[in-house]
Each structure stands twice: as C-alpha cells, then as structure tokens.
MIDOSE-1310 file (N, C-alpha, C; in nm, 2 decimals, decimal comma, always signed):
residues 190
xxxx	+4,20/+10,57/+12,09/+4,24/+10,43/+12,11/+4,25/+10,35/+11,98; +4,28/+10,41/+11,86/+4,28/+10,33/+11,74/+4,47/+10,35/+11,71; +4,47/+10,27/+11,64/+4,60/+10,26/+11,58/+4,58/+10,25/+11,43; +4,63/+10,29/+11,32/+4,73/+10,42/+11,35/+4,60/+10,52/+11,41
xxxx	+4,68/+10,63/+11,44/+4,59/+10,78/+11,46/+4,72/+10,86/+11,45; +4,74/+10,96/+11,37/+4,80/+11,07/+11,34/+4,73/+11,18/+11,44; +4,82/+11,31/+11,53/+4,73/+11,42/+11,59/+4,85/+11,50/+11,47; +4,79/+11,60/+11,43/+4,83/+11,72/+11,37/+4,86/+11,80/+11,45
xxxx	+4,95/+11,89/+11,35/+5,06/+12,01/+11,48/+4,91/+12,07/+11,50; +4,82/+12,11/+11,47/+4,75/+12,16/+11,55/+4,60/+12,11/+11,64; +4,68/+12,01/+11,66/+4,58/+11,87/+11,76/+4,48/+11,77/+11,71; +4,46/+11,76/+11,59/+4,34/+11,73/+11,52/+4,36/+11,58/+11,57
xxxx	+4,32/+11,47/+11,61/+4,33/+11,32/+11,57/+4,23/+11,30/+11,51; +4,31/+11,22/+11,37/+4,27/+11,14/+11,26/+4,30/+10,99/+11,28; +4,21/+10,88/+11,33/+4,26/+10,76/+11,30/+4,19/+10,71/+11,13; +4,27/+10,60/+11,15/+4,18/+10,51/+11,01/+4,26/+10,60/+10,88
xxxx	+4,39/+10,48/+10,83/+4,45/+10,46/+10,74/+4,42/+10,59/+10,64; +4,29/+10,59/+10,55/+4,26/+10,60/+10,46/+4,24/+10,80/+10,50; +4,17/+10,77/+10,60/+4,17/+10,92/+10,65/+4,29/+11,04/+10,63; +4,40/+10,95/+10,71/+4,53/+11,01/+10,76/+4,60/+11,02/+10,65
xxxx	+4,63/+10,91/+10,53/+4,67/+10,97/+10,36/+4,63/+11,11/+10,32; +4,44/+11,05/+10,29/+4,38/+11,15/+10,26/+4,43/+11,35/+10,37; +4,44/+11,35/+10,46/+4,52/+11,45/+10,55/+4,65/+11,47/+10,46; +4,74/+11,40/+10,48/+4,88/+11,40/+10,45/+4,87/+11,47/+10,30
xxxx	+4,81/+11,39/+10,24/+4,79/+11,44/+10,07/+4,77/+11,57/+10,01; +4,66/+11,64/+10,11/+4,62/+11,73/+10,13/+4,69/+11,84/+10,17; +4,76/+11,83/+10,32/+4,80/+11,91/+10,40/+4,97/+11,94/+10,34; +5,01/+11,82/+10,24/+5,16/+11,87/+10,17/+5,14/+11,84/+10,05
xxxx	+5,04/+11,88/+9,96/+5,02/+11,87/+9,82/+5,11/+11,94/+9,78; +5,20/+12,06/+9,80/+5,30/+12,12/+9,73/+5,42/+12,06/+9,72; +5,46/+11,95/+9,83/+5,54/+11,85/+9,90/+5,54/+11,74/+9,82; +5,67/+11,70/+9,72/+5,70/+11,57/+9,68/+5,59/+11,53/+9,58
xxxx	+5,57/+11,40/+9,55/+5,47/+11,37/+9,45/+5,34/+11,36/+9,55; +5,24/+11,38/+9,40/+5,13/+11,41/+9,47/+5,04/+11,25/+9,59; +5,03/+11,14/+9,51/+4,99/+11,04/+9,55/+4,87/+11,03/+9,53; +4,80/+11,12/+9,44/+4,66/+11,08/+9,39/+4,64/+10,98/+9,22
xxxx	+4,67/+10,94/+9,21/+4,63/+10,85/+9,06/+4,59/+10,96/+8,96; +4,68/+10,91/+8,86/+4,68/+11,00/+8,72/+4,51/+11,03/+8,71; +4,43/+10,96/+8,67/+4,34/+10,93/+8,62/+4,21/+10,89/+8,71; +4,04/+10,94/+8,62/+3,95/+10,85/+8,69/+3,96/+10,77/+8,74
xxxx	+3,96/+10,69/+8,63/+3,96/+10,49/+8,67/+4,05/+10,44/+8,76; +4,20/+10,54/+8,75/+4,31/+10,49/+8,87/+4,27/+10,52/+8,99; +4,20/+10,64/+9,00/+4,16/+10,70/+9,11/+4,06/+10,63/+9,17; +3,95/+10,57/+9,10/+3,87/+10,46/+9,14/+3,92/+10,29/+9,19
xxxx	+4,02/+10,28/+9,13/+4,03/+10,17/+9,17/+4,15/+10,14/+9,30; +4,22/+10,27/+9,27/+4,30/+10,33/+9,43/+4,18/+10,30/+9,53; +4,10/+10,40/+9,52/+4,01/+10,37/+9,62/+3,92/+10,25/+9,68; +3,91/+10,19/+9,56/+3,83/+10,02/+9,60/+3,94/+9,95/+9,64
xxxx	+4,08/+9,97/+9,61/+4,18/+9,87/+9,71/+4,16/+9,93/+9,85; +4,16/+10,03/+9,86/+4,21/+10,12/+10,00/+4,07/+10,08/+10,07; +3,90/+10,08/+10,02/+3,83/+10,04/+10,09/+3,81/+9,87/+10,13; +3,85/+9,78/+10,01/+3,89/+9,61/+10,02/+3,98/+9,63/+10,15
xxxx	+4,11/+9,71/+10,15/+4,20/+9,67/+10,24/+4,09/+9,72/+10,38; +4,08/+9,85/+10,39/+3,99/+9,90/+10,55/+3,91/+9,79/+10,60; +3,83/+9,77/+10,47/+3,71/+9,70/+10,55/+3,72/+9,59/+10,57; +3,76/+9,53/+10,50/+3,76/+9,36/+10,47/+3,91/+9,27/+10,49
xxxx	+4,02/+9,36/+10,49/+4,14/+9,27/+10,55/+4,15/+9,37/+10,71; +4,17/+9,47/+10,72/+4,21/+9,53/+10,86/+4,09/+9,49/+10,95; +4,01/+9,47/+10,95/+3,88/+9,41/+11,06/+3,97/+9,28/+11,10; +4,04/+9,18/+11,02/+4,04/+9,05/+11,05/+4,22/+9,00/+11,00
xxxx	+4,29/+9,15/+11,00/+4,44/+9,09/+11,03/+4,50/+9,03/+11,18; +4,39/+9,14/+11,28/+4,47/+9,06/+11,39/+4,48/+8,90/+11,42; +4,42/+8,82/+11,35/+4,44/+8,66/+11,32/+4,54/+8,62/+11,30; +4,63/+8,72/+11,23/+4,78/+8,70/+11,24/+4,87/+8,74/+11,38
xxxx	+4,78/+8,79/+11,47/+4,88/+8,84/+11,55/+4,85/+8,84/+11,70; +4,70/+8,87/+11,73/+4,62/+8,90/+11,82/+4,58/+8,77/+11,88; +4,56/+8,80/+12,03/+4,46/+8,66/+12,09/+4,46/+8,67/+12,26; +4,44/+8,62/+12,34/+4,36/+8,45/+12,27/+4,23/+8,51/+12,17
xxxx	+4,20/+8,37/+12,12/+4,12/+8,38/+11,95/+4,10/+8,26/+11,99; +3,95/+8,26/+11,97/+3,91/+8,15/+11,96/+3,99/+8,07/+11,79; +4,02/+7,93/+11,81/+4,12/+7,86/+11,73/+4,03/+7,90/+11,55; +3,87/+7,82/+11,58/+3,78/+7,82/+11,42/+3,79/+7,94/+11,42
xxxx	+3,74/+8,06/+11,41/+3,80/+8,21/+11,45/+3,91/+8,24/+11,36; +4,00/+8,22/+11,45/+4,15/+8,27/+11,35/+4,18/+8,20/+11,25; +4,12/+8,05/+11,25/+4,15/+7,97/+11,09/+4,07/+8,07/+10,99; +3,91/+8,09/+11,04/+3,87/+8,14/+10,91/+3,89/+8,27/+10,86
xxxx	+3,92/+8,33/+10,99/+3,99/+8,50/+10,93/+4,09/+8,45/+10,86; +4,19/+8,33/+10,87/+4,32/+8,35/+10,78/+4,28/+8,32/+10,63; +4,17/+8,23/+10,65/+4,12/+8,18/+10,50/+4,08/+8,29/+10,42; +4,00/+8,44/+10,51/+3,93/+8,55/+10,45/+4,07/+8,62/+10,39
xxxx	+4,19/+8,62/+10,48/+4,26/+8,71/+10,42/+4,34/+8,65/+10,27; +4,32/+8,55/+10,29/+4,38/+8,47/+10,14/+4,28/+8,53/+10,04; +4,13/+8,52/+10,06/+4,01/+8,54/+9,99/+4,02/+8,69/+9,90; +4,08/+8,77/+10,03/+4,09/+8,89/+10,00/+4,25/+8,94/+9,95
xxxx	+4,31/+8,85/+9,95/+4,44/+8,92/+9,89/+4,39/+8,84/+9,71; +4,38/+8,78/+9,71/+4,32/+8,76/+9,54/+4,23/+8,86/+9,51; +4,11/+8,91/+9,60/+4,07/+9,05/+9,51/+4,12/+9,15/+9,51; +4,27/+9,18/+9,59/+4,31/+9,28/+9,58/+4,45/+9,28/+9,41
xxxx	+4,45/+9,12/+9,44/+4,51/+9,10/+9,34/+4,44/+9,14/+9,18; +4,31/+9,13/+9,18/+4,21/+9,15/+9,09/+4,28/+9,31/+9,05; +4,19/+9,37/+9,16/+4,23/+9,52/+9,11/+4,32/+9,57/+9,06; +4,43/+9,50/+9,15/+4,58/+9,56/+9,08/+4,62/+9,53/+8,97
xxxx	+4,53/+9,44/+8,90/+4,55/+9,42/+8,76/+4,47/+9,50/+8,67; +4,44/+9,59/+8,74/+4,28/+9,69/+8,63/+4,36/+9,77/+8,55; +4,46/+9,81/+8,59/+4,53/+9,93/+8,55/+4,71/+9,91/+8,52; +4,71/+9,97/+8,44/+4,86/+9,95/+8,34/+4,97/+9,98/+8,47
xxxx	+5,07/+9,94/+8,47/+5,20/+9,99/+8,58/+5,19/+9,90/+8,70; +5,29/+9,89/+8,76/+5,32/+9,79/+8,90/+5,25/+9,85/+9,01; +5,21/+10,01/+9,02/+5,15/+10,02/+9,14/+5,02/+9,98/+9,18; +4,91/+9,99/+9,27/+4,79/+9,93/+9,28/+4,69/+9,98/+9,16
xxxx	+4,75/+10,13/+9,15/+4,66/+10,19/+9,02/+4,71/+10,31/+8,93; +4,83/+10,20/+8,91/+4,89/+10,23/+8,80/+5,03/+10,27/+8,77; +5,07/+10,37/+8,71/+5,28/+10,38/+8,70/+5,29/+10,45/+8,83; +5,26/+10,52/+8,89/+5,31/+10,58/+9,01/+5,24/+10,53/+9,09
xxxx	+5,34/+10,57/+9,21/+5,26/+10,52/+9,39/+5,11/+10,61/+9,38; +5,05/+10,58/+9,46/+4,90/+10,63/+9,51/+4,91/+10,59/+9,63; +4,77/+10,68/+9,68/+4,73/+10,67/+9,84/+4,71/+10,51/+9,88; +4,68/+10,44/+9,77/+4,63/+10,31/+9,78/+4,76/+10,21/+9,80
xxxx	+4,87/+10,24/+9,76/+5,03/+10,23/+9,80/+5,03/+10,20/+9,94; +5,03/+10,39/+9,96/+5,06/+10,37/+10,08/+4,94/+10,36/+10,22; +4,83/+10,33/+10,16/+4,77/+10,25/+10,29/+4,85/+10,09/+10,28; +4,77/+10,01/+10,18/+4,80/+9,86/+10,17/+4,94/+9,85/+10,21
xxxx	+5,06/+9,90/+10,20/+5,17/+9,85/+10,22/+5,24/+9,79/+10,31; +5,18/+9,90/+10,46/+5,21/+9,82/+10,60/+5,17/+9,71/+10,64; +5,03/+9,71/+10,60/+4,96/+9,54/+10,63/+5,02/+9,42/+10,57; +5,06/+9,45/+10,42/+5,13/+9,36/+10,33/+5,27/+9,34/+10,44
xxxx	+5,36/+9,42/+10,48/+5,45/+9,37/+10,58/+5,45/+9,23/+10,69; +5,33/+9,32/+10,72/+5,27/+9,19/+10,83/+5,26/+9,09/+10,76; +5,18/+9,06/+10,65/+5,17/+8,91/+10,55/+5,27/+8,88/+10,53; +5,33/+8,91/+10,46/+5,45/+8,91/+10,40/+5,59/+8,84/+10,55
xxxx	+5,59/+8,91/+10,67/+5,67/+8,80/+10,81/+5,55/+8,70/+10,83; +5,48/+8,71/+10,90/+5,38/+8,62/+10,96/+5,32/+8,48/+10,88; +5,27/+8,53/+10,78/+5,21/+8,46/+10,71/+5,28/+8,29/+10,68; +5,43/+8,33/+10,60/+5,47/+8,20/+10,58/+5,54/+8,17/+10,75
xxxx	+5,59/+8,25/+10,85/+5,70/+8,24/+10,95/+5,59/+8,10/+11,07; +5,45/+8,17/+11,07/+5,37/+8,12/+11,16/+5,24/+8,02/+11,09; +5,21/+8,06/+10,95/+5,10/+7,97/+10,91/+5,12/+7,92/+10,83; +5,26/+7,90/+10,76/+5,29/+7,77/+10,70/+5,28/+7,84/+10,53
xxxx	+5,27/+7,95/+10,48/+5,22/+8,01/+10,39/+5,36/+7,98/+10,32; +5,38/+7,90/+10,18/+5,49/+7,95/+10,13/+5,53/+8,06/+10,07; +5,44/+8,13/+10,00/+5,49/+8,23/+9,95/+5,34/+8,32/+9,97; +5,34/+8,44/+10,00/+5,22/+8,54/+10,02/+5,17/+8,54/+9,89
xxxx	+5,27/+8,58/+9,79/+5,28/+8,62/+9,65/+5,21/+8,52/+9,52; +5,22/+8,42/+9,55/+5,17/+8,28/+9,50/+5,09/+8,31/+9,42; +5,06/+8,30/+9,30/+5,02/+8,30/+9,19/+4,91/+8,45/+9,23; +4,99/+8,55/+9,24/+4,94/+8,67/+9,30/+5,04/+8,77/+9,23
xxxx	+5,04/+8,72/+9,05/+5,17/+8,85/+8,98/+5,14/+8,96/+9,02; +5,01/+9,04/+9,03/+5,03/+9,17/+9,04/+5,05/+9,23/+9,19; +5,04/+9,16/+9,27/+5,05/+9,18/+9,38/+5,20/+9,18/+9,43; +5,29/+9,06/+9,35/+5,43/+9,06/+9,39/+5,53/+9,14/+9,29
xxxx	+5,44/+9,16/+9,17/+5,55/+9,35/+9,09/+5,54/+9,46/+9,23; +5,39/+9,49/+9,23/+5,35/+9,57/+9,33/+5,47/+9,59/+9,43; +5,48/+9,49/+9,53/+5,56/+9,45/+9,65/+5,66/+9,49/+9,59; +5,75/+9,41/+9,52/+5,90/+9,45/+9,45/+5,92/+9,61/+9,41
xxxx	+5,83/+9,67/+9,35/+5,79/+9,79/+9,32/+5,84/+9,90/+9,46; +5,72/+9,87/+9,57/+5,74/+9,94/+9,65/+5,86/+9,94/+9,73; +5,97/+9,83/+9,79/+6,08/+9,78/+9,81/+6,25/+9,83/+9,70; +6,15/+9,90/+9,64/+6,27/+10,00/+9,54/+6,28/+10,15/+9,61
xxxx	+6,17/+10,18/+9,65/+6,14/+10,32/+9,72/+6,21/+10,31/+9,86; +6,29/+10,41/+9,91/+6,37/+10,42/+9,99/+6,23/+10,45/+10,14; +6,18/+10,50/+10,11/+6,06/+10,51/+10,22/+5,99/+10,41/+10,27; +5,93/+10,34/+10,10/+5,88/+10,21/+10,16/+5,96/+10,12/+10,22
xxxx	+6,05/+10,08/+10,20/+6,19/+10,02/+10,26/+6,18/+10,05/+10,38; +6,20/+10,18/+10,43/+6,22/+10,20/+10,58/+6,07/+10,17/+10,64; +5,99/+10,20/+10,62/+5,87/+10,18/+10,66/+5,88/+10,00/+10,67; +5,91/+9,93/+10,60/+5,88/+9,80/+10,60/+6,00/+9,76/+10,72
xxxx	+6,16/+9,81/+10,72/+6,23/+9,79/+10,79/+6,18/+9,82/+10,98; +6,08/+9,92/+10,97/+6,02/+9,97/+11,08/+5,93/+9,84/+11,14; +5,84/+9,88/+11,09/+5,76/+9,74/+11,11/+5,81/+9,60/+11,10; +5,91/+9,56/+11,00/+5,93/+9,43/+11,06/+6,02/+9,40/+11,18
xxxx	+6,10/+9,52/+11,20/+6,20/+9,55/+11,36/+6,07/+9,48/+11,44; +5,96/+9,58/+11,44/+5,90/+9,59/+11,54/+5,81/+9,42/+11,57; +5,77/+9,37/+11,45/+5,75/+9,22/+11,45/+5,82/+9,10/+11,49; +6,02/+9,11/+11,47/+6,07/+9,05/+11,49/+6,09/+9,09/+11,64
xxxx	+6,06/+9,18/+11,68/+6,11/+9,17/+11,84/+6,00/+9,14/+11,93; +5,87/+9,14/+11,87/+5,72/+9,04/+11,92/+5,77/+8,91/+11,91; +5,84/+8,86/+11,80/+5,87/+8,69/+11,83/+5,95/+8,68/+11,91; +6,06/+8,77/+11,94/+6,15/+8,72/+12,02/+6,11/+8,76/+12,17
xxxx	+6,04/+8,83/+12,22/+5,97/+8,82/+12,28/+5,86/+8,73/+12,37; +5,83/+8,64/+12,27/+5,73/+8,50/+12,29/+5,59/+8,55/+12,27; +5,55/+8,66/+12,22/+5,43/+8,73/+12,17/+5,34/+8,62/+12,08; +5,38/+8,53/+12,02/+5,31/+8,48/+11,91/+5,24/+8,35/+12,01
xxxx	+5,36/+8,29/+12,08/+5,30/+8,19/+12,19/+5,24/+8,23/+12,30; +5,25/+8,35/+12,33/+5,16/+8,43/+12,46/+4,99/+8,46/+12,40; +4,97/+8,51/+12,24/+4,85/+8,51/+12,24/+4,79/+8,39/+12,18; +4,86/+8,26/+12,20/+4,78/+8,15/+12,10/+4,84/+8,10/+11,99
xxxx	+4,92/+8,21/+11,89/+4,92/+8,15/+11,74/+4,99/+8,02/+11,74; +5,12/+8,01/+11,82/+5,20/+7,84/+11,77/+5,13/+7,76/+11,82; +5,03/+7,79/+11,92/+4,94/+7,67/+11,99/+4,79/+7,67/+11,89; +4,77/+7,72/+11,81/+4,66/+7,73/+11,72/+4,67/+7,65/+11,52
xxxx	+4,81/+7,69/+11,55/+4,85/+7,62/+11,42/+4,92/+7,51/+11,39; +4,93/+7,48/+11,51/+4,97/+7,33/+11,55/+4,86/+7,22/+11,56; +4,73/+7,28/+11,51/+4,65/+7,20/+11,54/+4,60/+7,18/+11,41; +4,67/+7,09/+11,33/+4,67/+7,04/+11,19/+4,48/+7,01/+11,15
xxxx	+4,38/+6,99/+11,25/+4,25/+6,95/+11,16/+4,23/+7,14/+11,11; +4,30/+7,18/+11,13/+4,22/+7,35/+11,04/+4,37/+7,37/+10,93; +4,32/+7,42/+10,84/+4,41/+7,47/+10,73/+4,45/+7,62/+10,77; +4,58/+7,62/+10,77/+4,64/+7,77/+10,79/+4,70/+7,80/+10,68
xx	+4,77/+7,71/+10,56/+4,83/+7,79/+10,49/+4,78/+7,76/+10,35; +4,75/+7,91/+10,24/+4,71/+7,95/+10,21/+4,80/+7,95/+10,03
C-alpha cells in the first residue's frame, strides 16, 4: 500500500523511491548510463539529497495535496518544505555540473525529480509561491537540466497530466487546500 512500489518480473515489491533506483540501477547496469555518480563525494552527496528528499520532504509533501489537514498542519509542512528545498539547494551546490551531484544524471536525479514536479504545479498554482526556484540557482540549472532529457520530460508530462486532471476534478477543494489558503492569518507562500 505504498506508492511508488515497483513488483519485478519476478514478483519482488520494492516500495520507497530510493530502493526502486537502487533495483533499477542494478538490475540494468549494462542498460544506458549508469546513474551512479562519477565519484566519492558525488556519490555521497547523491545520497544525502536522496535521504533529505525520503525523509524530510516525502513524509510532509502531501501538504500540497492531501487532506482534510488540519489548516496549522499543512501551513507548517509547507514552511518545512521551503526549509528543505534550500538544503537541498545547499547540496546541489557541493559539486561541479547542473546535476544534484554533478555533470551527469544520478540516482539522486531521478528520485528528487518527480516530487520537484509536484512543487513546481502546486506550489505557485495553490500557495501563492511565485517562483519554486527563487533564489534557489542550483536547484533551477538542475530543473532546466533535467527538462532537456526526453525521459525527464515525459515523466514530468506524466505527472503533471495526472495533477492537472486532480484540479479539474475539484480534488484540491475536496481535500481542503483552496479552503486552507484562503485563510490569510498563516503564510503559504514561500
């Protein structure tokens, strides 16, 4: 009952982002580029995005999406995820190149990337955010970066289909959010 969860052709379920790379990487390393980081340090700091993003933004993205939520609740998850997209912004500045860790994509690419989707509609559409990217350079090479890659592209086109047709839907007013952010004493945008 997690989302994502990959089952392998031979039944395995794997949930949890970081897992299911780690699988994929593995199970088609002869397949395409590898997606591991040139280096130690990249390799290290792949990893500390990929655990910042697991632990500390995916616990508390459904604030953008999910509810009813209690109102203090979803303000201060949205404050956390501003908190946390500047340390992610940190990292991605550790290392030379537009990806999270470094000239080429990494695992850490393609975990962070889908959730960035979600920021990236939601953020300014519902909480008033003008720009996700906002004094967040490494974060918005990054983005532009991955938006060149015909994969990442579709993947982002995938997901945002699937977001735009939750608004049209009335999904955002069914769990709370236009009735939560209309309530000007809490700060939503970031």
């Amino acid at each position: 009952m997690k989302m994502p969860t990959l089952v392998t052709s031979r039944g395995l379920r794997l949930p949890e982002s970081a897992c299911i790379v780690s699988y994929l990487m593995d199970e088609y390393a002869d397949i395409g580029p590898s997606l591991r980081a040139k280096d130690v340090d990249a390799r290290a700091c792949a990893s500390l995005a990929i655990r910042v993003h697991d632990v500390y933004v995916v616990a508390i993205q459904g604030a953008m999406y999910r509810g009813p939520m209690d109102r203090s609740t979803r303000a201060s998850q949205i404050k956390e995820i501003a908190k946390q997209l500047n340390v992610l912004e940190e990292i991605a500045g550790r290392t030379r190149g537009v990806y999270i860790a470094g000239e080429e994509a990494s695992d850490a690419d393609a975990s962070l990337f889908p959730t960035f989707v979600f920021m990236e509609f939601l953020l300014p559409k519902f909480f008033g955010w003008h720009d996700v990217f906002a004094n967040r350079p490494n974060l918005r090479a990054w983005y532009s970066a991955m938006m060149t890659d015909p994969d990442a592209k579709a993947v982002r086109d995938e997901v945002r289909g699937g977001l735009e047709a939750w608004d049209v839907a009335g999904r955002f007013e069914k769990v709370g959010v236009v009735a939560d952010v209309a309530d000007t004493s809490f700060t939503w945008a970031y």
